[in-house]
C-alpha distance (Angstrom), angle and dihedral (degrees) to the residues before:
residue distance angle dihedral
X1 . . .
X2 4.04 . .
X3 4.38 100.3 .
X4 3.57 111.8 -128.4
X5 3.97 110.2 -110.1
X6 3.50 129.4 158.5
X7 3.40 108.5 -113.8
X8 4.21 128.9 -178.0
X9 3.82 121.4 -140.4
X10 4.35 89.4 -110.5
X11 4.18 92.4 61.3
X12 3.97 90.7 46.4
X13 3.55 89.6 46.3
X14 3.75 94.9 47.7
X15 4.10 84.0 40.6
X16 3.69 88.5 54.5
X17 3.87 92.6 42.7
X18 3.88 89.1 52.9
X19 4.27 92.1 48.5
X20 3.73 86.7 53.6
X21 3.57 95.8 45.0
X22 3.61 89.9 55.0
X23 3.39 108.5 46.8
X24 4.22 85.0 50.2
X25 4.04 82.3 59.3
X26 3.43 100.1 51.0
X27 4.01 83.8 46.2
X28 3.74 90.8 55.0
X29 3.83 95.5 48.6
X30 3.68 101.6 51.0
X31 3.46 87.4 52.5
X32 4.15 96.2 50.2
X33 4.02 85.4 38.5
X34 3.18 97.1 49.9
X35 4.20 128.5 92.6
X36 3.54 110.4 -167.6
X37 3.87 115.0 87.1
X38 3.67 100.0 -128.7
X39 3.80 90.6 58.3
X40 4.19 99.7 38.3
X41 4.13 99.5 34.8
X42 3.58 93.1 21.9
X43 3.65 111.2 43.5
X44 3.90 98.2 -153.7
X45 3.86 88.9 151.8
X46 4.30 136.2 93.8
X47 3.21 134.3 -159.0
X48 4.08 127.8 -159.7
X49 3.83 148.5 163.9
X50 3.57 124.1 -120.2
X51 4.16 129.9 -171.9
X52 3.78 119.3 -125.3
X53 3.73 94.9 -95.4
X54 3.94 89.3 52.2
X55 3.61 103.6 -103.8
X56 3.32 107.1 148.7
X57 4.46 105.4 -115.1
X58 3.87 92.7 -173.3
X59 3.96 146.8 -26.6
X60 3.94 124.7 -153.5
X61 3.52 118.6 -120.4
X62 3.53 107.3 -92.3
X63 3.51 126.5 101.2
X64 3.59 125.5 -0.1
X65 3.75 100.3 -153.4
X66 3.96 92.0 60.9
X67 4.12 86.3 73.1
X68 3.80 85.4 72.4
X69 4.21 81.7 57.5
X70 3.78 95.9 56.1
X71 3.74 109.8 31.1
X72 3.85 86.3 75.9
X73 3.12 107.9 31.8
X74 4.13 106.8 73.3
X75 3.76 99.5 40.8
X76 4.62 83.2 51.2
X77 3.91 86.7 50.9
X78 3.97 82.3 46.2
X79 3.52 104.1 53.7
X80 3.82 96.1 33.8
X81 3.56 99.2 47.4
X82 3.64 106.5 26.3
X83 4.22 134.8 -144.9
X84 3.97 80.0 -82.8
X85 3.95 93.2 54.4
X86 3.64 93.9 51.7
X87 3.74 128.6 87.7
X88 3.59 152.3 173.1
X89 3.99 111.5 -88.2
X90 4.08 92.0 29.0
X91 3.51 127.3 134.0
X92 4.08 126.2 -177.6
X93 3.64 119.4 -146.6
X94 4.23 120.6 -153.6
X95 3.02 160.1 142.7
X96 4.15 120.1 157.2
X97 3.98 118.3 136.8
X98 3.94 91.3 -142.8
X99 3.84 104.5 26.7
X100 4.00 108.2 46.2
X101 3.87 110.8 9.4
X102 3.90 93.4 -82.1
X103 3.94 114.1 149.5
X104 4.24 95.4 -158.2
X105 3.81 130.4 -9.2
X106 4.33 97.9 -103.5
X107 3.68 88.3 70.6
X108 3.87 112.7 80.8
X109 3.72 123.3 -164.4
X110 3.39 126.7 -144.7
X111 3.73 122.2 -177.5
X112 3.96 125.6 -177.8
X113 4.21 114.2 -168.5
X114 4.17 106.5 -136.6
X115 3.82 113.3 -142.1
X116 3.58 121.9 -157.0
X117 4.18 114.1 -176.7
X118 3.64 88.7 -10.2
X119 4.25 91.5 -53.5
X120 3.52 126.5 121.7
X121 3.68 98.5 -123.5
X122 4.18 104.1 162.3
X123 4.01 142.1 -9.5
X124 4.05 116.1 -121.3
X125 3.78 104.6 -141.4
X126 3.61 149.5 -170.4
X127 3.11 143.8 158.0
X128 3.91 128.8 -168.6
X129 4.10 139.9 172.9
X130 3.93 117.9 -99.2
X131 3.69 104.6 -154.2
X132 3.61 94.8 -148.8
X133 4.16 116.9 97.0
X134 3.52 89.3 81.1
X135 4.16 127.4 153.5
X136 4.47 85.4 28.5
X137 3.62 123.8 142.2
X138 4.18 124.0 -118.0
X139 4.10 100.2 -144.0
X140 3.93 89.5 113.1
X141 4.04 130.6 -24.6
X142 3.97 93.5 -93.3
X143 4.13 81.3 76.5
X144 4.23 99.8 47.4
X145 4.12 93.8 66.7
X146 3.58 141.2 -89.6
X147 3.89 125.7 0.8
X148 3.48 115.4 -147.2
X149 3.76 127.4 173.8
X150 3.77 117.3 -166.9
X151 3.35 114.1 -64.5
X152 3.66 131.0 157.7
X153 3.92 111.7 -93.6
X154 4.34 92.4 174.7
X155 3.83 104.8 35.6
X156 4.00 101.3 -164.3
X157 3.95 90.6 -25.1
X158 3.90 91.7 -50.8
X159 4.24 106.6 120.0
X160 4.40 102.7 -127.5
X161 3.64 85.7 -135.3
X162 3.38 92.8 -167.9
X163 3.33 95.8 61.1
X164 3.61 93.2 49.9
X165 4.07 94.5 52.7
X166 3.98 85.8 50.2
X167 3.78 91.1 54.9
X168 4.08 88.9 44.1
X169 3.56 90.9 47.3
X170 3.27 97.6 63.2
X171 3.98 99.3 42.9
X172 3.67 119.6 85.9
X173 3.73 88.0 -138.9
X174 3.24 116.0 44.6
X175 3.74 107.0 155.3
X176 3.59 86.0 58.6
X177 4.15 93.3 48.5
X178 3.90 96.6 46.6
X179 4.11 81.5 51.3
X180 3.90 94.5 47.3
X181 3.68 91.8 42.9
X182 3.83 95.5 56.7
X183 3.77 84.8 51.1
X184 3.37 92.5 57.2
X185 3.72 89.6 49.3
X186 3.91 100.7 53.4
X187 3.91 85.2 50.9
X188 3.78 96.8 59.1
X189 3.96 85.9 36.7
X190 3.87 79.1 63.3
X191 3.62 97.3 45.3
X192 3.81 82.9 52.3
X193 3.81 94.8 58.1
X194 3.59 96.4 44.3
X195 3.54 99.3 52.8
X196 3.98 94.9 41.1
X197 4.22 82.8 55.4
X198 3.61 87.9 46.9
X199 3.40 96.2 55.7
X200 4.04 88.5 37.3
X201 4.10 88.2 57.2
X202 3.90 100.1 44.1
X203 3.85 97.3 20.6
X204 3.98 125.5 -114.6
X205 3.74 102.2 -81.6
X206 4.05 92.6 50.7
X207 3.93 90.4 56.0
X208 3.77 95.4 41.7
X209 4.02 87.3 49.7
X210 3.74 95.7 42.0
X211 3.62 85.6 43.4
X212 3.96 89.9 56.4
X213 3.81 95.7 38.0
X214 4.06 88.5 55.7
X215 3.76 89.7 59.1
X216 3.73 89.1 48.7
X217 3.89 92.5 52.8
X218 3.80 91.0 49.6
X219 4.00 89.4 53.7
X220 3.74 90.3 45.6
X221 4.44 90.1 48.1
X222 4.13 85.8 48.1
X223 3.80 96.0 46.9
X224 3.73 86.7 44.3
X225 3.72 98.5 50.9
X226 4.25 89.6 42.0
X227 3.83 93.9 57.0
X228 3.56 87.6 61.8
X229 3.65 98.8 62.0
X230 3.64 100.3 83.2
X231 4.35 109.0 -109.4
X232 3.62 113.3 -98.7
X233 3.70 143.7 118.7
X234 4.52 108.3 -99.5
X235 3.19 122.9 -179.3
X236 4.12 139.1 -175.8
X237 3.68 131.5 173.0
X238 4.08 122.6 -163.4
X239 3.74 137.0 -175.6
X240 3.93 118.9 -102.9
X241 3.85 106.8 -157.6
X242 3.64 124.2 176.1
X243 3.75 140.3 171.5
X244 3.79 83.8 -119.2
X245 3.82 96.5 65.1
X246 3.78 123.6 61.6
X247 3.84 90.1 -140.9
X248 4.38 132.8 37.3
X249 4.39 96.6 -104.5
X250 3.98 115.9 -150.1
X251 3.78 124.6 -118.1
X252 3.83 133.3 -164.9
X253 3.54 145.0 -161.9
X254 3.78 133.1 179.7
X255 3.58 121.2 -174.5
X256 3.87 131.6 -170.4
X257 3.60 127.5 -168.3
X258 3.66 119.2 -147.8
X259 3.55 115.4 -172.9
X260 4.10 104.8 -61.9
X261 4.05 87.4 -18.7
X262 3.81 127.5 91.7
X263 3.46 127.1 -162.6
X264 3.78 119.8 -164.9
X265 4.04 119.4 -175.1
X266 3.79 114.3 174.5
X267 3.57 135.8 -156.2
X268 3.89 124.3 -140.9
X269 3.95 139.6 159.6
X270 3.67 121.7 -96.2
X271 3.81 110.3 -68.2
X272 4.01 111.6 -81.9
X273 4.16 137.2 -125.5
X274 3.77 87.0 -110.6
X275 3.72 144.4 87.2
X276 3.76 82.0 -106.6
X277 4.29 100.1 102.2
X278 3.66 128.9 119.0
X279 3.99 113.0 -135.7
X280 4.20 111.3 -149.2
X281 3.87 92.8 -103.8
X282 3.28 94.1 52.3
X283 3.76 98.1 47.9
X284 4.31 82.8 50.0
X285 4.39 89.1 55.0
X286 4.03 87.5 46.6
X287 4.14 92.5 48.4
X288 3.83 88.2 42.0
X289 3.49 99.3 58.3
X290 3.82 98.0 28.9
X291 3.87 86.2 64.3
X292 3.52 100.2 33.0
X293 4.12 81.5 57.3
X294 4.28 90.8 57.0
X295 3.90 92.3 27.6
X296 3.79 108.2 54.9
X297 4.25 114.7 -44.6
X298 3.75 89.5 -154.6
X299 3.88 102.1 61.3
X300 3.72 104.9 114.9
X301 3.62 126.8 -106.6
X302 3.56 104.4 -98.1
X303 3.35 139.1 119.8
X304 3.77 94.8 -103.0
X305 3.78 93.7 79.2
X306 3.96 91.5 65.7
X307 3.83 92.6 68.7
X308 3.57 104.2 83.5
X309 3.82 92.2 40.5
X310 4.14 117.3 92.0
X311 4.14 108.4 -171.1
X312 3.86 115.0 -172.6
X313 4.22 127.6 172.4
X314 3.45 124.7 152.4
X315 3.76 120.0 -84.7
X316 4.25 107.0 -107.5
X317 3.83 101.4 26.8
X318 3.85 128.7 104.0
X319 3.43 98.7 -90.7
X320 4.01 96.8 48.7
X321 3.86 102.1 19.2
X322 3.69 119.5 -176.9
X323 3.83 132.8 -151.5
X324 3.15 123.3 -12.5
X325 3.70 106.4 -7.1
X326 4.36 107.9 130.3
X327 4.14 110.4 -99.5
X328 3.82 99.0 -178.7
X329 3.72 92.4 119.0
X330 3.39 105.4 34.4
X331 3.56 97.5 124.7
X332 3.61 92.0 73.4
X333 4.14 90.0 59.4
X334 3.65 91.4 56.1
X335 3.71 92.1 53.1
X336 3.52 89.5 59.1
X337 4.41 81.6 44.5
X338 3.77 90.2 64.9
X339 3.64 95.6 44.8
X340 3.99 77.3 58.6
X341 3.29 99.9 63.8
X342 3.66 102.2 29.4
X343 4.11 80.5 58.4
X344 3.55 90.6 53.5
X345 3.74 108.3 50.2
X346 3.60 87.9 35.7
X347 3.82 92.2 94.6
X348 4.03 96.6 59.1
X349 4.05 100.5 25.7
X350 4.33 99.7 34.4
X351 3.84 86.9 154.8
X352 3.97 93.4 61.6
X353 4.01 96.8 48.9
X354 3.43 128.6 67.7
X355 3.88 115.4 -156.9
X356 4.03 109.6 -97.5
X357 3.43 122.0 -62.0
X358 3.59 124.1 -143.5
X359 3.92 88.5 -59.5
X360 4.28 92.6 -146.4
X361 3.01 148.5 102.2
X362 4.37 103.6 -149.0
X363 3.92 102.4 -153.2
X364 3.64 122.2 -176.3
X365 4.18 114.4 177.5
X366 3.83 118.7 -174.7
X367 3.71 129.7 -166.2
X368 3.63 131.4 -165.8
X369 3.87 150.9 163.5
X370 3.79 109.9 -117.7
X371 3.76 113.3 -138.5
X372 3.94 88.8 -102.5
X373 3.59 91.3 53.5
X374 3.34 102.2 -105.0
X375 3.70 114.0 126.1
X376 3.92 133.2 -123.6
X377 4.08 144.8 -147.1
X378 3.64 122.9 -165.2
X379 3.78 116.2 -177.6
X380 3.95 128.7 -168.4
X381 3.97 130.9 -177.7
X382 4.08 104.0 -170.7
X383 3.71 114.8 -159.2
X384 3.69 122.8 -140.9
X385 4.27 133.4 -176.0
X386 3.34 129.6 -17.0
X387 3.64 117.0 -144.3
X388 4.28 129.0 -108.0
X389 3.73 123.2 -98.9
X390 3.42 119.7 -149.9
X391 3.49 92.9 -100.1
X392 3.79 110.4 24.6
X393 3.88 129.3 43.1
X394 3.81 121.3 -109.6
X395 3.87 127.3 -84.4
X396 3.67 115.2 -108.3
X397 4.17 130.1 -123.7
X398 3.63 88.3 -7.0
X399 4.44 129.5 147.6
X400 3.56 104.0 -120.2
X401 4.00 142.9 -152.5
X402 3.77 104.0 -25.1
X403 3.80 103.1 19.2
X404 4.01 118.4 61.5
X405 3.81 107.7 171.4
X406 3.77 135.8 114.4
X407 3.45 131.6 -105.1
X408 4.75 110.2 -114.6
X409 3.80 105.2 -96.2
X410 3.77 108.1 -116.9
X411 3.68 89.5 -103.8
X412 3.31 102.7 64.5
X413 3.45 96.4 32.5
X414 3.90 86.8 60.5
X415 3.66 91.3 40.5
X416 3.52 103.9 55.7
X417 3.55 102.9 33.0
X418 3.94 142.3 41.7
X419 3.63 89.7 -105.9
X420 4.03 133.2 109.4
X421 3.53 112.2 -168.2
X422 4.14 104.2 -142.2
X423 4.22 92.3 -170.3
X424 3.58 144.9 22.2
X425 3.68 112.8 173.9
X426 3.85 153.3 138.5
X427 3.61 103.7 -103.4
X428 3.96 113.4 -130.1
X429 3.69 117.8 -120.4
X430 3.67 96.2 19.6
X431 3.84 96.3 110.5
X432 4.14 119.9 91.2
X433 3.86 97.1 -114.7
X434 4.54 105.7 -136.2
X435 3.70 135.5 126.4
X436 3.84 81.9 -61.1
X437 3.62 115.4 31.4
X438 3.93 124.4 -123.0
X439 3.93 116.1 -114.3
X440 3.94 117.7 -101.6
X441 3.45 135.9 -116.5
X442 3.47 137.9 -119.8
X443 4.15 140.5 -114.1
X444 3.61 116.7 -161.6
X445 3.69 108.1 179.4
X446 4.30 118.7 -154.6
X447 3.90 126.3 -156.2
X448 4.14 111.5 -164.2
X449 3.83 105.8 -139.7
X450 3.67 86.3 178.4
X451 4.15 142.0 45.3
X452 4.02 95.9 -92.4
X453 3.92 135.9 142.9
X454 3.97 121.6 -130.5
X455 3.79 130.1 -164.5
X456 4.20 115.7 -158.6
X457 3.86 125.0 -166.2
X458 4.14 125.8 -173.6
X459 3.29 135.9 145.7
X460 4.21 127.2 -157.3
X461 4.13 89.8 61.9
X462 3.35 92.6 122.3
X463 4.02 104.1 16.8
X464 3.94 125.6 57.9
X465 3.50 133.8 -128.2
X466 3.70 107.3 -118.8
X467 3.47 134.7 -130.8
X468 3.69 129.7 -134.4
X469 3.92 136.8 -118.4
X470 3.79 88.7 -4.7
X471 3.13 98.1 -27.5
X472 4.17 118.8 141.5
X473 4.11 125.0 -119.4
X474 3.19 111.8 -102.2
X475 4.60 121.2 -127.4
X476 3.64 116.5 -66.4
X477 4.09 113.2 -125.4
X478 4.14 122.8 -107.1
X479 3.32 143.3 -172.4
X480 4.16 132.6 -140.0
X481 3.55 131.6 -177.5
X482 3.64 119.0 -170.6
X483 4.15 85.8 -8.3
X484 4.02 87.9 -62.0
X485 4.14 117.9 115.6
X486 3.63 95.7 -143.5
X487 3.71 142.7 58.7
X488 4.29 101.2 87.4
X489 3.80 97.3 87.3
X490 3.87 101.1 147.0
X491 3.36 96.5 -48.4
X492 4.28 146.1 79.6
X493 3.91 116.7 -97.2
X494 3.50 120.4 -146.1
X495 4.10 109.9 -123.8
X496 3.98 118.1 -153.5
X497 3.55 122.6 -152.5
X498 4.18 111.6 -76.6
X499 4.04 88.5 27.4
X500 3.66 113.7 135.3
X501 3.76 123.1 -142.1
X502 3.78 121.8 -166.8
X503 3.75 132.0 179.9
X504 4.01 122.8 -174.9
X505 3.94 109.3 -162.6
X506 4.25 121.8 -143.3
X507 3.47 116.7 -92.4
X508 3.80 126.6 -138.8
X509 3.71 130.9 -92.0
X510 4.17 116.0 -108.6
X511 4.02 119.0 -115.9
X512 3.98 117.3 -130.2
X513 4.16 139.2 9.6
X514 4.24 99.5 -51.4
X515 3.44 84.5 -137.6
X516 3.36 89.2 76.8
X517 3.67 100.6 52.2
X518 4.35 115.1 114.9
X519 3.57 119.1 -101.9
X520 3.60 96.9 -123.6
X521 3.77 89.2 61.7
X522 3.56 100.1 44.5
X523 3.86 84.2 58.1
X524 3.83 93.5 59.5
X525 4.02 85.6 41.5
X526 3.85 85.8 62.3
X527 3.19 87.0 48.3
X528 3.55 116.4 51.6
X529 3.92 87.2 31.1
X530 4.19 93.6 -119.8
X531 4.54 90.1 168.3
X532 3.37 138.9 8.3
């Protein structure tokens, strides 16, 4: 029950201010606490604040995707554990796609309850990737690692270490889990703090209020920014290609706008044998920021701009999979989601799209034995182009939409792992050429110095990402090993020492007729070698 406090727009500003500060704090101390290189070079983790009925209060600007980890995860420790079955000093530990919220098994939750005068007044979250369930097979989940539904890893303070050695057991690196985990800890021990002297400077019932009120702004700014898309039913419908599937599968959205509601119901095969699937939470965190992106990009992350958005697909198909199809890679369906939507609305709002960006996520996951035994996981998400705006070119060898981390800096990469990276490069002719040119991809070339096995995902190697208004598609991804274009069908290769691994990321599709583009850019097109 929100109390009822008179509040004035400065304190719920400052209130806000302080949410978003925190969450941004926690971010930055996982990743400084943290050992494994995906998490402290990489950054493939978010952090976010949640009240106690599991709204969500605020999320840092990281990654997207990791929405689709939280929104589910509070109200399933709520109803399963009760107010009753929650206490100070508890901490539950997750990360299931059907029993908890999860959206695939790398991402582990953590979730701290705050209490303020003995009340459970919020939930310090995080959630970030373990780079460990490498070398699995995508028939079904039971193959892609570990299932664990929320379960209490600190029970009043006290580590259940027995639950902990079952979760180490079954990672192939554990000294680098127990190490990421305790990160993850201190950061929602932070959130803790900061909220408890939030609530200690303005007092309980302010917070809570301000807390509610923010969520109510939010709705208001989405409603606001939907009523001025004109009403009418849009629809688009891409192909979704993958080196997982023997043949490109077709995907659908329609949308209608109602007034300051949208309604989005998409259309998608049956759900596949591959690590390919879409869970329901995830789908939500792809729709959220996908129209938050056309609607009004600086509506705050809260759980108030949900309301006037209605998401519908049918249960068991790739973009809402049930039980127990494999989710591993879902990240690079809801790439393909965005470019959806953005395709849709891009009739009646073409100054808040860009054409489609590279539409992938590029994943290449290595495993080895380390000379002492001891084995190792190395994980990489390459970015690739960023699509044209009708006024401005696209960005170059960028992540886009739901993914937000950075690529390992040669020197650690090299460092850590028996790897020498040969090339890192734009690749020419991968932008869409148009009045405003589409954003390039990237090449990032591997040498094994070691005996290891690596796994790559994409998606665009066969389709384009299109341009808009005239605009041309930009290049479709590849990979090569040893020179050869084959060899990753659905399954880990083994790599010997001296073989070379390359993978070429999509570009992004161009924005406007290219006859229209100025002469003085066209010369540094030439030049740098943006399209064919």
């Amino acid at each position: 029950m929100i109390p009822q406090v008179k509040l004035n727009p400065i304190t719920v500003e400052v209130i806000g201010s302080a949410f978003a500060s925190t969450v941004e704090e926690m971010g930055e101390a996982l990743v400084r606490a943290s050992y494994s290189t995906n998490i402290k070079e990489r950054r493939d983790c978010s952090t976010a604040l949640f009240d106690a009925e599991g709204r969500m209060l605020c999320q840092a600007e990281h990654i997207p995707m990791h929405l689709g980890s939280f929104i589910g995860f509070v109200p399933y420790v709520l109803r399963h554990f009760g107010q009753d079955g929650i206490q100070p000093g508890d901490v539950f530990m997750g990360n299931d796609a059907y029993e908890g919220g999860g959206t695939h098994l790398p991402d582990i939750v953590l979730a701290e309850p705050v209490f303020v005068e003995g009340k459970l007044v919020a939930w310090a979250i995080n959630t970030a990737h373990h780079s460990d369930f490498a070398d699995r097979g995508h028939a079904h989940i039971y193959q892609e690692g570990l299932r664990i539904p929320p379960v209490k890893l600190y029970r009043r303070g006290e580590l259940q270490e027995d639950i902990q050695r079952l979760f180490l057991l079954n990672c192939q690196v554990p000294a680098e889990r127990i190490s990421d985990l305790r990160a993850q800890l201190a950061a929602n021990r932070l959130g803790n703090i900061r909220m408890t002297e939030l609530c200690g400077k303005y007092g309980l019932d302010t917070v809570l209020a301000a807390g509610s009120e923010l969520m109510d702004y939010a709705e208001r700014k989405m409603r606001a920014g939907i009523s001025a898309i004109p009403d009418g039913r849009y629809a688009f419908s891409d192909v979704f290609d993958s080196e997982s599937l023997e043949t490109p599968l077709e995907m659908s959205v329609t949308i209608e706008v109602r007034g300051d509601e949208i309604a989005l119901d998409f259309t998608s095969p049956p759900q596949v044998r591959a690590g390919l699937n879409v869970v329901y939470t995830a789908l939500l965190a792809t729709v959220y920021y996908a129209v938050k992106t056309v609607v009004d990009p600086t509506v705050l992350p809260n759980a108030g701009l949900a309301r006037p958005i209605t998401v519908t697909a049918r249960e068991g198909t790739l973009l809402r999979c049930a039980h127990p199809a494999a989710v591993d890679g879902r990240i690079t369906a809801c790439q393909r989601v965005v470019d959806l939507i953005h395709g849709a609305l891009a009739p009646v709002v073409p100054h808040r799209v860009t054409a489609a960006s590279n539409g992938s996520v590029a994943v290449a996951s290595f495993d080895g034995r380390r000379e002492d035994g001891s084995l190792w996981v190395y994980l990489e998400t390459i970015g690739g182009g960023f699509g044209a705006r009708h006024n401005k070119d696209g960005l170059d060898g960028v992540h886009v939409h739901m993914t937000n981390t950075s690529n390992l800096p040669v020197e650690a990469l090299e460092n850590e792992y028996p790897i020498t990276l040969r090339r890192y490069e734009l690749v020419d002719g991968s932008g869409g050429n148009g009045q405003f040119v589409g954003g390039m991809g990237l090449r990032r070339v591997y040498r094994a110095e070691k005996p290891c096995r690596v796994q790559v995902m994409g998606a665009r190697l066969t389709s384009q990402p299109w341009g808009l208004d005239g605009g041309n598609p930009g290049a479709s991804g590849y990979f090569t090993l040893n020179g050869a274009r084959s060899g990753f069908e659905r399954a880990s290769v083994d790599l010997a020492p001296g073989d070379i691994l390359e993978i070429v990321t999509p570009g992004a599709g161009g924005y406007g007729d290219p006859a229209l583009r100025d002469a003085t850019s066209r010369v540094r097109d030439l030049r740098e070698k943006r399209f064919a």
